[in-house]
DRENTOR-961250 format. One record per residue: x negated, y, z negated of N, C-alpha, C in turn. Coordinates in steps of 0.02 Angstrom, whole numbers, padded with zeros to 5 digits, always signed. Layout:
XYZXYZXYZ...
//
This chain:
-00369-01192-00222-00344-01235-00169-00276-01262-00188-00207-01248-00155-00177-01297-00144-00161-01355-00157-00144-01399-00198-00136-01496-00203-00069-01507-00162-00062-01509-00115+00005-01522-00095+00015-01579-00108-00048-01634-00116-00026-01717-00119+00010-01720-00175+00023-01643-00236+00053-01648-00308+00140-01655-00279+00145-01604-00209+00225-01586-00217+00248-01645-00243+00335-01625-00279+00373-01679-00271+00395-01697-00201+00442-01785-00209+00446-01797-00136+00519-01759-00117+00549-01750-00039+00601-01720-00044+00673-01748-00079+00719-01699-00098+00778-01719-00133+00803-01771-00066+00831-01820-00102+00851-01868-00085+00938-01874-00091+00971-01883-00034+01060-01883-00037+01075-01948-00066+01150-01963-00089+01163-02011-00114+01191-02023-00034+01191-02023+00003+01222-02026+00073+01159-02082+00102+01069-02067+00072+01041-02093+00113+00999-02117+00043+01021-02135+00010+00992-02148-00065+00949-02211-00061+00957-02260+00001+00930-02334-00014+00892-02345+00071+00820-02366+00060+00785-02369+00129+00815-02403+00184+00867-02440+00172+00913-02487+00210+00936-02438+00270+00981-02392+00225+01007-02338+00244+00981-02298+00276+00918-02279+00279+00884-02225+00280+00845-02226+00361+00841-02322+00354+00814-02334+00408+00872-02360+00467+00922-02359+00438+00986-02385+00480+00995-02329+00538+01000-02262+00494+01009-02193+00520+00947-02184+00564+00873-02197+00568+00825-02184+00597+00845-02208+00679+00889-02256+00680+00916-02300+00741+00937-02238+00786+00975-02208+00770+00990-02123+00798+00966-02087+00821+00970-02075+00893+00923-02058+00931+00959-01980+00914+00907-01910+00909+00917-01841+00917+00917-01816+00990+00975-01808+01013+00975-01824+01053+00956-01744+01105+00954-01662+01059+00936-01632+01091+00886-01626+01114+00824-01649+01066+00771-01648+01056+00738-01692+01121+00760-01759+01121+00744-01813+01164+00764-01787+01220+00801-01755+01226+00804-01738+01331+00758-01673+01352+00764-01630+01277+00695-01570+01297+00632-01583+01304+00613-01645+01258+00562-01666+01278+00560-01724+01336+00598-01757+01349+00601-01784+01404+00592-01749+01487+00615-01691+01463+00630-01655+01544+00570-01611+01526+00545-01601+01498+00469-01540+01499+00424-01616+01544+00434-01666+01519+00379-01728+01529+00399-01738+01611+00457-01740+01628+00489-01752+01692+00462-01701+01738+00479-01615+01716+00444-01573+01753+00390-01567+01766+00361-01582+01724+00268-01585+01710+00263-01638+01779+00284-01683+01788+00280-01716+01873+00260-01679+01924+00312-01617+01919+00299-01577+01971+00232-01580+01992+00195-01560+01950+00121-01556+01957+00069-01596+02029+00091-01652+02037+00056-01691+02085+00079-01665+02148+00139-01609+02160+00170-01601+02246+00104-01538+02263+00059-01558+02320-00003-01539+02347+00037-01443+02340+00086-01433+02355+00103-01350+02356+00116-01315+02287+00118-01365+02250+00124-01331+02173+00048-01319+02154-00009-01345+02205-00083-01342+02146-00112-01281+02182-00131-01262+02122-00179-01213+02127-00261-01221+02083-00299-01184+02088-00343-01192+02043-00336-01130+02002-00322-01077+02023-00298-01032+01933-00242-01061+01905-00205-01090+01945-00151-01111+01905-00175-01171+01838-00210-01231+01860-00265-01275+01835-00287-01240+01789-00310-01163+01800-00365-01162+01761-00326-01113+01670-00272-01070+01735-00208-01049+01684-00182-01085+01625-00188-01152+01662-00134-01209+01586-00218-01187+01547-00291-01217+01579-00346-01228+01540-00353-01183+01462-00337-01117+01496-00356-01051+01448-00289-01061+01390-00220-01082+01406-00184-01070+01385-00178-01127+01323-00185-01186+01351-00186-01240+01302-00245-01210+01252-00303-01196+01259-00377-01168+01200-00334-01141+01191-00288-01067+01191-00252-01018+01140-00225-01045+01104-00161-01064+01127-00114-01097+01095-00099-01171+01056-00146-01212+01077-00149-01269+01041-00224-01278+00980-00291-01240+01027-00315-01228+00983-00333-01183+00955-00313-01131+00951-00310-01079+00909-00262-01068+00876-00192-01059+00912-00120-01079+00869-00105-01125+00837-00114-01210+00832-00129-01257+00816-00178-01258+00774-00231-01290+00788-00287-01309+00750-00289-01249+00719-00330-01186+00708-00372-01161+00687-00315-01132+00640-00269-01095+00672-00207-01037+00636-00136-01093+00598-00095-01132+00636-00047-01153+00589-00082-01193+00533-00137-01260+00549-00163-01319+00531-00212-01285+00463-00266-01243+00500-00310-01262+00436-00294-01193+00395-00301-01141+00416-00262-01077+00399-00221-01079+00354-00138-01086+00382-00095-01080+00364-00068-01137+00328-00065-01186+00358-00040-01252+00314-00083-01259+00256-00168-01264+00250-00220-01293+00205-00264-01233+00183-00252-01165+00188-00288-01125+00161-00369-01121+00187-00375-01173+00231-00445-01159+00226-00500-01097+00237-00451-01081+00270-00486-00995+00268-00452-00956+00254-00451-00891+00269-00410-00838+00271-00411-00798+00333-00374-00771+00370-00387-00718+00451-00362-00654+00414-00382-00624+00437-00354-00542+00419-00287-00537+00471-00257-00484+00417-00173-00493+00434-00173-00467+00515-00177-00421+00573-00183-00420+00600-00193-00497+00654-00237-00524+00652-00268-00595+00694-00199-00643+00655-00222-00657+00606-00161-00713+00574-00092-00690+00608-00082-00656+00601+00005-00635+00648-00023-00673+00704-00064-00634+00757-00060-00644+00825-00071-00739+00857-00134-00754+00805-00140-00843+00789-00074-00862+00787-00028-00863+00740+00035-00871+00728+00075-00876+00774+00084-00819+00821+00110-00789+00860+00096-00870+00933+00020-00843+00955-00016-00908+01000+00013-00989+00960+00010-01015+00925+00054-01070+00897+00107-01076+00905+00140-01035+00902+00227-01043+00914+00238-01047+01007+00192-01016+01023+00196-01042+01083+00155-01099+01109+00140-01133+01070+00158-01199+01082+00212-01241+01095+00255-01223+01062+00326-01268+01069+00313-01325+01010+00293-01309+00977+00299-01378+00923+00333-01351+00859+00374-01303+00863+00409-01277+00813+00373-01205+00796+00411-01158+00756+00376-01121+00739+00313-01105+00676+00283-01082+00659+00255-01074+00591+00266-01122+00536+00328-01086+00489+00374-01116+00454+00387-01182+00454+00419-01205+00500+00447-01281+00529+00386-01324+00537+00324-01280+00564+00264-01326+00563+00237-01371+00489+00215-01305+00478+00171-01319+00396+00231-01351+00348+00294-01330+00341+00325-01380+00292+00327-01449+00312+00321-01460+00357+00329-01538+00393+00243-01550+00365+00202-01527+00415+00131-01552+00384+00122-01557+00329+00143-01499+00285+00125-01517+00198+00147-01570+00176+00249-01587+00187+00262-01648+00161+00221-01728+00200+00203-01717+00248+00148-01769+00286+00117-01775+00215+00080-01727+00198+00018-01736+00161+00040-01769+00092+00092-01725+00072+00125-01750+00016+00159-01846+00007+00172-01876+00067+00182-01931+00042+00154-01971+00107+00068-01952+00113+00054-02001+00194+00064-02064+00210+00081-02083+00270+00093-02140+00274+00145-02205+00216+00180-02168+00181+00235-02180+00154+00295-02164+00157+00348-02192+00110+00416-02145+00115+00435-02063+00113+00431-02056+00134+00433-01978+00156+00385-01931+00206+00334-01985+00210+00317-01951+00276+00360-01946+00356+00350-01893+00354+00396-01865+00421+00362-01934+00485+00292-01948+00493+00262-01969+00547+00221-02015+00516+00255-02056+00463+00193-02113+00452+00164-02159+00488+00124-02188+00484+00084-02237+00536+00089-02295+00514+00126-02313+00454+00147-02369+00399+00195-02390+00450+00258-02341+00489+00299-02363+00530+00275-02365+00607+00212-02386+00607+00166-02405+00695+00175-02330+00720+00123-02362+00782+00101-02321+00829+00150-02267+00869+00199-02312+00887+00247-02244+00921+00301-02202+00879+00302-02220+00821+00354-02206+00764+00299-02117+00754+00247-02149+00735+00201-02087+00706+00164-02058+00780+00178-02079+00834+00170-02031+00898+00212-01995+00908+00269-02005+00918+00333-01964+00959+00386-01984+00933+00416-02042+00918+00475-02061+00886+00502-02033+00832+00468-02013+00788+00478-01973+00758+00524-01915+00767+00494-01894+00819+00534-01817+00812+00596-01824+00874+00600-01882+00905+00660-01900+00948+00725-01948+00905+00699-01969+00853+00763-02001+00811+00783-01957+00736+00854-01952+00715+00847-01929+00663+00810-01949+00603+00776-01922+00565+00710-01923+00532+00727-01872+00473+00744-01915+00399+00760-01886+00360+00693-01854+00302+00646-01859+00343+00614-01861+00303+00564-01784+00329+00582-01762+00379+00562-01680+00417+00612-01663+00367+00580-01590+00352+00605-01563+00300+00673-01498+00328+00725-01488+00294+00783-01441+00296+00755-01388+00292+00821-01328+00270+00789-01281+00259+00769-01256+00187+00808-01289+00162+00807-01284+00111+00737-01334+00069+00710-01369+00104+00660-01390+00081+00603-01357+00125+00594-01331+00171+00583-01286+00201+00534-01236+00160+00585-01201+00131+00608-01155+00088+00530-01181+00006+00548-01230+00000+00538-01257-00046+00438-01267-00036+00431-01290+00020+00355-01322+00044+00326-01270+00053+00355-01220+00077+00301-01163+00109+00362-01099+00102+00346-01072+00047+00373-01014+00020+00331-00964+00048+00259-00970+00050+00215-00905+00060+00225-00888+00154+00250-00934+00173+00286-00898+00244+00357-00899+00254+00386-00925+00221+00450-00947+00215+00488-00851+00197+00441-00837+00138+00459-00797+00134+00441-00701+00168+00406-00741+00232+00357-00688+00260+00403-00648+00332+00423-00611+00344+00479-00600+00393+00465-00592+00443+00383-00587+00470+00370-00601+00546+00343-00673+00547+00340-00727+00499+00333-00787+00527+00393-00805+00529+00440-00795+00472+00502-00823+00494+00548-00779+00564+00537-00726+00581+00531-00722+00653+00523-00767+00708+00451-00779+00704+00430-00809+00746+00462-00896+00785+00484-00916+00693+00513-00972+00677+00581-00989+00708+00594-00924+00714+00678-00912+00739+00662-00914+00801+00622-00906+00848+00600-00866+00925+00577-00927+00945+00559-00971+00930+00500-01017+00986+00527-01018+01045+00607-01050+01064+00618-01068+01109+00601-01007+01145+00654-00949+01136+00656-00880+01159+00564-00879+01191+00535-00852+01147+00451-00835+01167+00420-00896+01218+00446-00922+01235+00416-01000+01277+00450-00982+01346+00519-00953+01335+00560-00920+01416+00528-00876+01415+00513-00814+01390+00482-00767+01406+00424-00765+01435+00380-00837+01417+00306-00831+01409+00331-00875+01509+00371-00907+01502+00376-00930+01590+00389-00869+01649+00437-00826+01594+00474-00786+01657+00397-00740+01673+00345-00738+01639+00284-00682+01613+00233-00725+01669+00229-00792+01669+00173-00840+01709+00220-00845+01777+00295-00839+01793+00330-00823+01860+00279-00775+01901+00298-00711+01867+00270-00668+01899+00201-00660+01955+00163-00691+01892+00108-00688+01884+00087-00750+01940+00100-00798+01940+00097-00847+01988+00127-00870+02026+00195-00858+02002+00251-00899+02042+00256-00993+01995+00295-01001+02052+00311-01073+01997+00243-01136+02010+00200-01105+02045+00142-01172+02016+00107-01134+01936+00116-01063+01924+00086-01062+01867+00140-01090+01821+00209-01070+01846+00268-01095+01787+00244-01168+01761+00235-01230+01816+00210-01261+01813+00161-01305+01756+00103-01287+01788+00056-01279+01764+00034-01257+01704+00081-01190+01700+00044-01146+01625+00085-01180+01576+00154-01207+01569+00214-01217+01542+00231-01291+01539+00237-01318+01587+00266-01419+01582+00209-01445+01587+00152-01441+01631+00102-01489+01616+00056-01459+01547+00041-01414+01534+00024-01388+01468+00052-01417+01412+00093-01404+01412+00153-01442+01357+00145-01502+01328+00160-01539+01383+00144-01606+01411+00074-01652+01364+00017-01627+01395-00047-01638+01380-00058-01618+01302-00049-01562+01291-00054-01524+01206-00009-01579+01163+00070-01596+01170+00089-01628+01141+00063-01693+01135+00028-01732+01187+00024-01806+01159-00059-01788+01130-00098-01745+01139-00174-01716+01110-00137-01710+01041-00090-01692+01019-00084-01685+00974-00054-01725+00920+00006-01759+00945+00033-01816+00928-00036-01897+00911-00074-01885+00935-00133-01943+00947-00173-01927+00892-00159-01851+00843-00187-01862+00777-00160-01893+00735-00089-01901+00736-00051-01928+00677-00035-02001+00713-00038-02018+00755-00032-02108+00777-00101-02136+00785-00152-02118+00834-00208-02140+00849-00266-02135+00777-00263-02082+00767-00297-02063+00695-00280-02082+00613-00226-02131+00623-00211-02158+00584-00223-02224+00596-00244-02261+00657-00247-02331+00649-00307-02330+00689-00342-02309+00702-00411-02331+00767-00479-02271+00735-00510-02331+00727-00607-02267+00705-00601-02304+00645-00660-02266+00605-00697-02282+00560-00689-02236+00511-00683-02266+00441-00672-02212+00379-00735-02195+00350-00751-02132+00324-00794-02127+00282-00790-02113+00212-00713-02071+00194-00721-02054+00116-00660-02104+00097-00636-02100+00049-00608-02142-00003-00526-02106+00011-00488-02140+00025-00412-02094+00022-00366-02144+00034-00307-02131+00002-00247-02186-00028-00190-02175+00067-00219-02177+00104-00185-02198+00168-00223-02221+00219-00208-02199+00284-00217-02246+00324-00264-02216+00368-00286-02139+00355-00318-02106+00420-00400-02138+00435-00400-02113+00497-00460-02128+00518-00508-02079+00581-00570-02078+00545-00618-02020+00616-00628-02037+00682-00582-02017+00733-00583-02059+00791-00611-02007+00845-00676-02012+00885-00711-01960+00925-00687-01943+00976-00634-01991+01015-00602-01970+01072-00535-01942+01064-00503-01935+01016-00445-01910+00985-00484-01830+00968-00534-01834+00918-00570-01781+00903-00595-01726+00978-00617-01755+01024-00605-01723+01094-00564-01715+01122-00497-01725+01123-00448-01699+01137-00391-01654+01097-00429-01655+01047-00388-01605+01008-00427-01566+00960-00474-01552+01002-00524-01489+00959-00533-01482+00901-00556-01554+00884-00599-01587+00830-00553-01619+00774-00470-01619+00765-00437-01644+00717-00446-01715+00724-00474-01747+00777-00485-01806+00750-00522-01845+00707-00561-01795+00677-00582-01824+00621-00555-01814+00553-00507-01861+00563-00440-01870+00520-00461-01894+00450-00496-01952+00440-00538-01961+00371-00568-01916+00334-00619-01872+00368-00616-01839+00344-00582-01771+00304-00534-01747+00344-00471-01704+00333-00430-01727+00271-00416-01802+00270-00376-01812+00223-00393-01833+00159-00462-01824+00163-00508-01832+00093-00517-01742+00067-00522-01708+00108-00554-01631+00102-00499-01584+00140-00430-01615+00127-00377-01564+00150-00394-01483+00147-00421-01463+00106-00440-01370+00107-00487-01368+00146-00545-01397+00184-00577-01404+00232-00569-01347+00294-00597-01315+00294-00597-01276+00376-00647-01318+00422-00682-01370+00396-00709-01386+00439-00696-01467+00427-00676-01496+00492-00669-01574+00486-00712-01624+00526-00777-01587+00570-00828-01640+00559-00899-01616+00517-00893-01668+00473-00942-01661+00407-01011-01686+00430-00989-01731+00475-01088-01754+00503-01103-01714+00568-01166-01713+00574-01190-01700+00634-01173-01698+00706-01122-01785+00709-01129-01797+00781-01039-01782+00786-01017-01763+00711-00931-01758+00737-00938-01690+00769-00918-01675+00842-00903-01616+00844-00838-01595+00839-00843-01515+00820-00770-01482+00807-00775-01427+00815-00758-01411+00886-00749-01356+00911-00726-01289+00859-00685-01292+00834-00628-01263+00810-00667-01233+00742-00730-01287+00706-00767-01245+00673-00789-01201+00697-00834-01218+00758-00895-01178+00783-00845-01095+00808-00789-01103+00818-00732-01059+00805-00732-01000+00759-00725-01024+00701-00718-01008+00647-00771-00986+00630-00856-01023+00638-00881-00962+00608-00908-00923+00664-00898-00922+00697-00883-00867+00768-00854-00800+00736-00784-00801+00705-00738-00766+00686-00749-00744+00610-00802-00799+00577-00831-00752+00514-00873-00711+00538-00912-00720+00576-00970-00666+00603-00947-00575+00603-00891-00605+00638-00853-00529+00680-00806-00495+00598-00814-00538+00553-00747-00528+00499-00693-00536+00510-00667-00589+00550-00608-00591+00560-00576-00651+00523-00636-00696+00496-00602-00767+00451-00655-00729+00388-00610-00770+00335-00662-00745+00274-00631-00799+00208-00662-00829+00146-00657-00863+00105-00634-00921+00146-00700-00940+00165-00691-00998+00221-00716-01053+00171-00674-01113+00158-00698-01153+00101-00726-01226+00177-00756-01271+00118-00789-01337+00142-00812-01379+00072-00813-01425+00100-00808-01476+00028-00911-01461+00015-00924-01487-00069-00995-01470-00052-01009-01556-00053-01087-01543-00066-01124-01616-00037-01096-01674-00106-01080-01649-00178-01062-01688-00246-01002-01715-00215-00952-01660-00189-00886-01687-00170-00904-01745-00126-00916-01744-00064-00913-01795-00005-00968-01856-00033-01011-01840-00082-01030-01882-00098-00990-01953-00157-00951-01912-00202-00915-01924-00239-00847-01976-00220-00831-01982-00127-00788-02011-00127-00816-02034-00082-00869-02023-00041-00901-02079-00018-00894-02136+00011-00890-02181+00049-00892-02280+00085-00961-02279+00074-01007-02231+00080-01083-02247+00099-01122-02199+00066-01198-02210+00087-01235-02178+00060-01253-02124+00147-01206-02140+00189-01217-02086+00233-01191-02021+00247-01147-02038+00225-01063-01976+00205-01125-01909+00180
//
């Protein structure tokens, strides 16, 4: 397994050497970033004019968000690729990969180095999305102000070498925007602009704050069960909207985890996924903490 909580933290400029500084610059709004995501959120409006709805279109974003957020997301960048928790055979892992990047939340690469350094200094200085800096800092603010603490490329480079150095993820890495026009001009066709719609701005839309609501909501709201030096927490309605990562306590006690609800009543889709996909051989050296571990860090004698 992995310790990413070992990395060092990122190199630090003498430019931004003192938190004063560091947080002076955070004042700085990014400003490409903030109007792309602003205007996907704006278009996503569209949605309510009675001639844009459809019900395949409805049902188009439905199928598309499960691919791409949870299968590209959860299952392929998150536990996969960022945390090892399993393994996909090269074939599926590309194409997972592939479904993630069309997400729009960066590619591969850009993902997992950001998540690793998350892991590497949570809810502290250097987390990209701490929750130490509140609720909307570690929702969205983050990635709308400059934020020295998302990693370059060169640290990049540094966090996640084993795709960094892989030439169809760093592909992919290069393409998001590209593969996201394509994937509209592809749902045009196919629907016209209530699927553009639909499959594309309100998709978007919904996936990003499902997803964003693990690292703000899941850091300050629910109940902890194991023992861990930050702030997360297992929250069930976060965990239903984002195909089971909300059970964030747990995750950040059992980071190599392919599976992040450990009791009974957490569900997590995204397991029942997974061993779906061991069945067929398509996931394999699928790790999970055993009963010594979760017992070992424990709040209770229920863990």
């Amino acid at each position: 397994m992995l310790r990413y909580a070992l990395l060092p933290p990122p190199r630090v400029s003498q430019a931004h050497s003192s938190k004063a500084d560091t947080m002076a610059d955070a004042k700085k709004i990014n400003w490409p970033i903030a109007i792309s995501i602003g205007a996907i959120h704006v278009i996503a409006l569209a949605a309510v004019i009675p001639a844009l709805f459809s019900w395949s279109s409805f049902f188009l974003m439905i199928g598309l968000s499960i691919l791409t957020c949870g299968i590209g997301i959860s299952l392929s960048f998150h536990r996969s690729l960022t945390h090892r928790g399993l393994r996909l055979i090269k074939p599926f892992n590309y194409i997972a990969a592939f479904l993630g990047t069309l997400a729009l939340q960066g590619g591969p690469v850009t993902w997992v180095a950001t998540h690793r350094q998350h892991h590497a200094a949570t809810d502290k200085d250097g987390d990209p999305h701490g929750a130490d800096r509140g609720f909307f800092w570690s929702h969205c603010e983050w990635l709308i102000r400059n934020n020295d603490a998302v990693p370059n490329d060169a640290e990049r480079a540094r966090l996640a070498p084993d795709l960094y150095n892989d030439p169809i993820m760093m592909l992919l890495d290069k393409n998001s925007v590209l593969l996201q026009i394509l994937l509209g001009v592809g749902l045009y066709a196919f629907g016209g602009l209530s699927a553009v719609i639909w499959g594309t701005f309100v998709r978007l839309t919904v996936m990003y704050h499902s997803t964003w609501l693990v690292n703000s909501a899941s850091h300050m709201f629910g109940y902890r069960t194991y023992k861990t030096n930050d702030l997360s927490r297992n929250n069930w309605w976060v965990a239903l909207l984002s195909w089971g990562e909300g059970w964030h306590n747990n995750h950040h006690a059992f980071q190599f985890s392919a599976r992040h609800g450990l009791r009974w009543f957490e569900f997590d889709p995204i397991w029942l996924a997974i061993r779906g996909l061991a069945v067929v051989r398509i996931a394999r050296d699928i790790k999970v903490p055993s009963l010594e571990m979760r017992q070992r860090l424990s709040l209770s004698s229920r863990a």
